[in-house]
C-alpha positions as CSV (number, residue, x, y, z in Angstrom):
1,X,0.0,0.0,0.0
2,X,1.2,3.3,-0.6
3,X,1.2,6.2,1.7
4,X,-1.0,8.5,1.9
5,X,0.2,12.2,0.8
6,X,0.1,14.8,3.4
7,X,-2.4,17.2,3.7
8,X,-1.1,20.7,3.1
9,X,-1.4,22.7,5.8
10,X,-4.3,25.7,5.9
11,X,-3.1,28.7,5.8
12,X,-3.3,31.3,8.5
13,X,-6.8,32.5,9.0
14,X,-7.3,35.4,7.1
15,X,-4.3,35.7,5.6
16,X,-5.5,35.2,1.9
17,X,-7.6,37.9,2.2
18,X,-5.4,40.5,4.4
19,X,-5.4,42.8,1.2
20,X,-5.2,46.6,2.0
21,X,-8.4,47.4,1.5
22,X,-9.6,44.3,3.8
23,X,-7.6,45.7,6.2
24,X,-9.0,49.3,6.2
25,X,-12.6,48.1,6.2
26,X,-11.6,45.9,9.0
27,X,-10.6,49.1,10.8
28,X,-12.8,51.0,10.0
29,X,-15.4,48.4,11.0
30,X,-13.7,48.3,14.8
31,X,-13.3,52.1,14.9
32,X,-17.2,53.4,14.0
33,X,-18.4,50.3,16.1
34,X,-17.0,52.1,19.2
35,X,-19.1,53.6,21.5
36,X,-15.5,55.6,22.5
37,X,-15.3,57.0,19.6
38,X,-18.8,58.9,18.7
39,X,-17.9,60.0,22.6
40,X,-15.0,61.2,21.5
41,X,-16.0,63.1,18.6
42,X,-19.0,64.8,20.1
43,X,-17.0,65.9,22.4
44,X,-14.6,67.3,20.0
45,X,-17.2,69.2,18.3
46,X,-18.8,70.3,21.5
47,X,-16.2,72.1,22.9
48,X,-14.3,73.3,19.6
49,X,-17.3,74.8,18.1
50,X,-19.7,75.6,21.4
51,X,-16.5,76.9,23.6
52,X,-14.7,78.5,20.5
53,X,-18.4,80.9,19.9
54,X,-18.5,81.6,23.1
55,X,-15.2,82.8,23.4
56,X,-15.6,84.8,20.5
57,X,-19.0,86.2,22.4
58,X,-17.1,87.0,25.1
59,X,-13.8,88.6,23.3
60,X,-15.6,90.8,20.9
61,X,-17.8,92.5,23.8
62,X,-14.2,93.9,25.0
63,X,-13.1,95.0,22.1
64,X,-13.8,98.6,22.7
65,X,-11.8,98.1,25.8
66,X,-8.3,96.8,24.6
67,X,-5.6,98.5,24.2
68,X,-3.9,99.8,20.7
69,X,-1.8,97.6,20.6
70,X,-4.3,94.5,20.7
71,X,-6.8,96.5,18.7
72,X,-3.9,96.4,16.1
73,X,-3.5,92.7,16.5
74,X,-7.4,91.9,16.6
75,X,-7.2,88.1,15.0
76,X,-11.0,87.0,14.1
77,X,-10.4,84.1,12.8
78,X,-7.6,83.0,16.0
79,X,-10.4,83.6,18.0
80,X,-12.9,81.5,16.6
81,X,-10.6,78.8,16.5
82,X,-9.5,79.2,20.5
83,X,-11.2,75.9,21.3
84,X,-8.8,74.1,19.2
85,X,-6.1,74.1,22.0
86,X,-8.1,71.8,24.2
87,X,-9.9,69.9,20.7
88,X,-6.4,68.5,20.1
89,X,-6.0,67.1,23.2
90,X,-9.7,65.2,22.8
91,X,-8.3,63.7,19.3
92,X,-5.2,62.9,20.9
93,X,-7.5,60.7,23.0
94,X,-9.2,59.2,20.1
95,X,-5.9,58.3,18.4
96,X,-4.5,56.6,21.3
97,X,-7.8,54.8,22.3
98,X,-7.7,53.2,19.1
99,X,-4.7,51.8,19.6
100,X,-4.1,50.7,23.4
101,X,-7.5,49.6,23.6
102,X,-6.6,46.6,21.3
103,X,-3.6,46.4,23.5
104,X,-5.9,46.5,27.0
105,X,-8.6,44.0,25.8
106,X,-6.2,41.2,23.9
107,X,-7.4,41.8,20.4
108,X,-4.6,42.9,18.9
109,X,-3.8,39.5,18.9
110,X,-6.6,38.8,16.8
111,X,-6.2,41.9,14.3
112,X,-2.6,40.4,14.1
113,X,-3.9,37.1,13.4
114,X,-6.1,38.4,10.3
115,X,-3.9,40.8,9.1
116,X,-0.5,39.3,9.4
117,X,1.4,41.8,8.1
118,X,2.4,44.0,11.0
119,X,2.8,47.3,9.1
120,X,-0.5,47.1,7.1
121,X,-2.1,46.7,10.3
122,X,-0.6,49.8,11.7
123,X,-1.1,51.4,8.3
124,X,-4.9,50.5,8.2
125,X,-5.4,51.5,11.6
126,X,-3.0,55.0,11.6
127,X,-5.0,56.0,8.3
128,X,-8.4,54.9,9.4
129,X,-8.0,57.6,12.4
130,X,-6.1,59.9,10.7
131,X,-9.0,60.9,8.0
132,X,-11.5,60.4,10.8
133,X,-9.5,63.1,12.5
134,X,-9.4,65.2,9.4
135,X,-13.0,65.2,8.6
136,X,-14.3,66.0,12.1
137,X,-11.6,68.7,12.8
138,X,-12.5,70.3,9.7
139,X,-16.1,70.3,10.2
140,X,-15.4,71.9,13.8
141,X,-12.9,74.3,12.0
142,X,-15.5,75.8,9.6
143,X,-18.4,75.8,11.9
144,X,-16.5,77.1,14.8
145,X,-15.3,80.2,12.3
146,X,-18.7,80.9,11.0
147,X,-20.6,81.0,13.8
148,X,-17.7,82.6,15.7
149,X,-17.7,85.5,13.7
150,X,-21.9,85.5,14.0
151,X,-20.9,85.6,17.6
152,X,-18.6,88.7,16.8
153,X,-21.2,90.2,15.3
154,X,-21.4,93.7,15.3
155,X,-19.0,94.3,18.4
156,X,-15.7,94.1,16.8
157,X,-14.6,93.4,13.4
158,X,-15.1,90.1,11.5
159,X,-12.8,88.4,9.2
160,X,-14.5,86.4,5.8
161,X,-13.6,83.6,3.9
162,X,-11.9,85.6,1.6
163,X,-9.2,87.8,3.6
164,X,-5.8,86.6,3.2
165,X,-4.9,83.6,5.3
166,X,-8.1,82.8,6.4
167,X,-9.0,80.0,4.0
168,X,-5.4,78.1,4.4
169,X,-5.9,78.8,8.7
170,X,-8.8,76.6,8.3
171,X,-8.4,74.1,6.2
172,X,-4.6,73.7,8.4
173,X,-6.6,73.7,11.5
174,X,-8.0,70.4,10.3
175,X,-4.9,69.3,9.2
176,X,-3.4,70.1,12.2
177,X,-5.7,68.0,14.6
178,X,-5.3,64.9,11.8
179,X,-1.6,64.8,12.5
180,X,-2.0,65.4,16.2
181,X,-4.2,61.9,16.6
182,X,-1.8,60.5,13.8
183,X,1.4,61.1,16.5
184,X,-1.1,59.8,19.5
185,X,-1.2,56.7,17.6
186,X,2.1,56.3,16.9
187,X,2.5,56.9,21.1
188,X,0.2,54.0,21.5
189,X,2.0,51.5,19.7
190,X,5.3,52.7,21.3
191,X,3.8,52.1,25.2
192,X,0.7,50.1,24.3
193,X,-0.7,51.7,27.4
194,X,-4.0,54.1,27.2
195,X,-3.1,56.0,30.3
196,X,0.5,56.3,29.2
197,X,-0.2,57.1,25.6
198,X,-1.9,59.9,27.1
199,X,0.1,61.3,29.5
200,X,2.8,61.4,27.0
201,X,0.7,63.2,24.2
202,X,-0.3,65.6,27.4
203,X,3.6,66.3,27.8
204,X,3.9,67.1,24.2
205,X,1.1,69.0,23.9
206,X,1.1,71.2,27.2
207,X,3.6,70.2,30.2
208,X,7.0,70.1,28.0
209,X,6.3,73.5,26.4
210,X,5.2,75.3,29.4
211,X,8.4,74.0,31.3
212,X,10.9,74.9,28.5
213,X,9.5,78.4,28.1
214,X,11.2,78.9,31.5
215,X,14.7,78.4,30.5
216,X,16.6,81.6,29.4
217,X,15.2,83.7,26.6
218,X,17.7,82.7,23.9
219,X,17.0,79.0,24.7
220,X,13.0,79.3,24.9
221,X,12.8,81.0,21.3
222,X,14.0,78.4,19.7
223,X,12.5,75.9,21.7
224,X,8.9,78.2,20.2
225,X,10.2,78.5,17.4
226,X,11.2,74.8,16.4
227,X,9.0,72.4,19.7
228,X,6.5,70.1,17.2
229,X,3.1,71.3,18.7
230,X,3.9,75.1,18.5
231,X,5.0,74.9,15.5
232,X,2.5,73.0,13.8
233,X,-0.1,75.0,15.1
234,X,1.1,78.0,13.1
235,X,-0.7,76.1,10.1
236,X,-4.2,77.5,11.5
237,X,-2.7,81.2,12.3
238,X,-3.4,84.0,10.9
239,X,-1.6,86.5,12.6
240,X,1.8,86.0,13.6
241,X,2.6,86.6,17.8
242,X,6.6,86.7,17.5
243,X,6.9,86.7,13.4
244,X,11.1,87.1,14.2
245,X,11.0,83.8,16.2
246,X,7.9,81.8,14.6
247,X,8.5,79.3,11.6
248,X,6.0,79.9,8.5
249,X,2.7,77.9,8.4
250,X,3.9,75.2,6.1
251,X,7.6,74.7,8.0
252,X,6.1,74.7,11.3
253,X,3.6,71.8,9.8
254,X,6.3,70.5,8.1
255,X,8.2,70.7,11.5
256,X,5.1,68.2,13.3
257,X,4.7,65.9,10.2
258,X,8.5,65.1,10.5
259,X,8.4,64.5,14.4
260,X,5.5,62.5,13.9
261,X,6.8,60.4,11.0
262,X,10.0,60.0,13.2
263,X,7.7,58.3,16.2
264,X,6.1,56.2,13.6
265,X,9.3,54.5,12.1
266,X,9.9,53.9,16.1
267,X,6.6,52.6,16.7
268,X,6.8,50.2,13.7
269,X,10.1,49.1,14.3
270,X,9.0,48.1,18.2
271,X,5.4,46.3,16.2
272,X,7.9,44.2,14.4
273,X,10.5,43.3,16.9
274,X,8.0,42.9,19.8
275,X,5.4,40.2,20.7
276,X,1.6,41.1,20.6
């Protein structure tokens, strides 16, 4: 009798199909079935539209009261989009959430199991936040700048769509928060921790800065000048605070894309090497 051929083994489960676009409907599938993340959102657009018009409610009613020198500086549009300081820190949230939480419940184990291929998983899941990012931080950008200058009203002056700077400031402000909750997931791969990925993103975003702007004043203008966060956010400015120690919008962007791309290579270097 002869003996019977082996049977080839099965592949891995989901392999076959671990395409690219598999793997961004399968993130995208895990990401809107989140109860987190329509939190996280309406909470994005709550306080970066509501808080930004009533800012701008409260601002222009002093107008009359500032000083020249402010008068002179009067930013419309920078104060529509106030909000956006504490908006970034909610989309850092949702970019680390999306990541750690895999880590916290075990199923990254799973997503690695389907989708083999450790960098399309992180490249599914970095892109699937990333345009979530952008389309909710540009809807809060325009609605925060149009009913912010409603708010404005007749109290002060108003900027339009059409002064200079104003379109780029808004479509950058959504840029801006994209690339914020693109570097909070990098941080969650790197610590694989919710609570860690954001405390470190609060560092970056607010403790760092704040403690480096108290070392002497040739060291703190460059820190301004060059520190990721602060300079990205010149990409939804209009009006320039220090223009002689301030990058341009672009090369402060430029300046946070490059940071963040920096963390990613680390983070994907540390997905390959390390076990789930």
């Amino acid at each position: 009798m002869s003996a019977a051929s082996p049977t080839p083994a099965a592949p891995a489960s989901g392999a076959p199909h671990a395409t690219v676009a598999n793997a961004l409907a399968s993130e995208w599938l895990k990401l809107r079935s989140l109860r987190s993340t329509w939190v996280t959102l309406g909470v994005a657009v709550l306080l970066g539209v509501g808080l930004g018009v009533l800012i701008a409610h409260l601002v222009a009613g002093l107008y009359h009261q500032h000083r020249p020198a402010a008068v002179v500086n009067w930013d419309p549009t920078a104060i529509s989009l106030s909000a956006l300081g504490i908006v970034q820190l909610v989309m850092a949230v949702l970019g680390a959430m999306a990541v750690t939480g895999e880590y916290s419940s075990g199923m990254i184990r799973t997503s690695l199991t389907a989708i083999p291929c450790r960098g399309r998983l992180m490249a599914a899941k970095s892109a699937t936040v990333t345009l979530t990012a952008l389309v909710a931080g540009e809807v809060i950008a325009f609605a925060a700048f149009f009913l912010g200058q409603l708010a404005i009203g007749g109290s002060a002056p108003q900027a339009s769509i059409g002064d200079a700077h104003v379109l780029r400031a808004l479509f950058g402000a959504g840029l801006y928060l994209a690339v914020i909750a693109l570097l909070a997931c990098g941080i969650g791969f790197l610590v694989r921790s919710t609570a860690a990925a954001i405390s470190v993103m609060v560092a970056l975003l607010f403790v760092l800065p704040a403690i480096l702007s108290a070392l002497p004043l040739s060291w703190s203008e460059v820190i301004d000048e060059y520190w990721p966060t602060l300079a990205g956010a010149q990409v939804y400015g209009v009006i320039w605070r220090n223009p002689q120690h301030s990058l341009t919008a672009w090369a402060g962007f430029g300046d946070l894309c490059l940071f963040t791309a920096i963390v990613l290579v680390a983070a994907y270097w540390l997905l390959r090497v390390r076990n789930a």
